[in-house]
C-alpha positions in Angstrom: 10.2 13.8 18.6 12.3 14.3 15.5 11.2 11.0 12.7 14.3 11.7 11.0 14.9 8.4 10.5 11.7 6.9 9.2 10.8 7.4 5.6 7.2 7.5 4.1 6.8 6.6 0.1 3.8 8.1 -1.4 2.5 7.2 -4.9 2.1 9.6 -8.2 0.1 6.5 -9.8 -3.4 7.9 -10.2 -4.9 4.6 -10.3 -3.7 4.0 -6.7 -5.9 6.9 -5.8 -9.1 6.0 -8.1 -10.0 4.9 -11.8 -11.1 8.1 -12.1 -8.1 10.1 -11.1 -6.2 12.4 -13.3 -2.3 12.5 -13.1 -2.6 16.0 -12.3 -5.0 15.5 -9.4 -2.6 12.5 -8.3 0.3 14.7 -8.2 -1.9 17.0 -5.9 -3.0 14.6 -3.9 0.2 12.5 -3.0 1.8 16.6 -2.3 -1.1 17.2 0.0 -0.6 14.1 2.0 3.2 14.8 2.1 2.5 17.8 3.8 0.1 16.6 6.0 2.8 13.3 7.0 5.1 16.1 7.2 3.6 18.3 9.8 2.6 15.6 11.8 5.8 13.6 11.9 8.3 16.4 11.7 11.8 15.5 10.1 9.8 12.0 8.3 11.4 12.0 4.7 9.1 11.6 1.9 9.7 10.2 -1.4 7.0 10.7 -4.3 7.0 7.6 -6.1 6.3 7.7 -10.3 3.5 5.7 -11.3 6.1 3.3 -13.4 7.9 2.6 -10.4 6.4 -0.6 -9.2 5.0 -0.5 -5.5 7.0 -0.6 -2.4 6.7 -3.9 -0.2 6.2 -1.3 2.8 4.8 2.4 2.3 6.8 3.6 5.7 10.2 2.1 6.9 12.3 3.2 9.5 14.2 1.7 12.6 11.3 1.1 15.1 8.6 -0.9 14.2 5.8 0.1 16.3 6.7 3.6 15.3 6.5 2.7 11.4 3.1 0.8 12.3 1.8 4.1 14.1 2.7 6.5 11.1 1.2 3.7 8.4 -2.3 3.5 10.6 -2.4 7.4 11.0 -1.8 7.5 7.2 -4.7 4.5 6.5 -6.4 7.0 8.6 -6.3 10.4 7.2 -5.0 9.9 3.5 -8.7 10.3 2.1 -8.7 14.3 3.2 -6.5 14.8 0.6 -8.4 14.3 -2.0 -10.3 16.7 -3.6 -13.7 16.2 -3.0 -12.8 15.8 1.0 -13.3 19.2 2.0 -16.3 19.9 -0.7 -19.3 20.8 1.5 -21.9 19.3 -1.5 
């Protein structure tokens, strides 16, 4: 399936990711989970939001809802082994 039409918006904001989160380590983060949205939905557009841009009402949007629902819960899911310490075997 091609998710062409569905869109996910990922935050830059490194409070969103931890109060002690870096802006660098944010901007790696929110790429890291782009590409892993990307491989598994292929075609999903991703925007990288700026931390001054206030939220979005909905991090995923696109025409079906149970589809947008599937993609957010895989994200809720999976989001946490982008971070930095995820794959750190300490």
């Amino acid at each position: 399936m091609n998710y062409s039409d569905y869109t996910i918006y990922i935050p830059l904001d490194p409070q969103y990711y931890g109060s002690i989160c870096t802006p660098v380590e944010a901007e790696n983060i929110a790429r890291a989970l782009a590409s892993l949205v990307a491989d598994r939905y292929p075609g999903i557009y991703t925007v990288l939001t700026p931390a001054n841009q206030p939220p979005c009402s909905r991090a995923v949007s696109g025409p079906d809802p149970e589809t947008v629902s599937e993609i957010a819960n895989w994200v809720s899911d999976n989001w946490w082994t982008c971070l930095p310490f995820a794959n750190n075997n300490n």
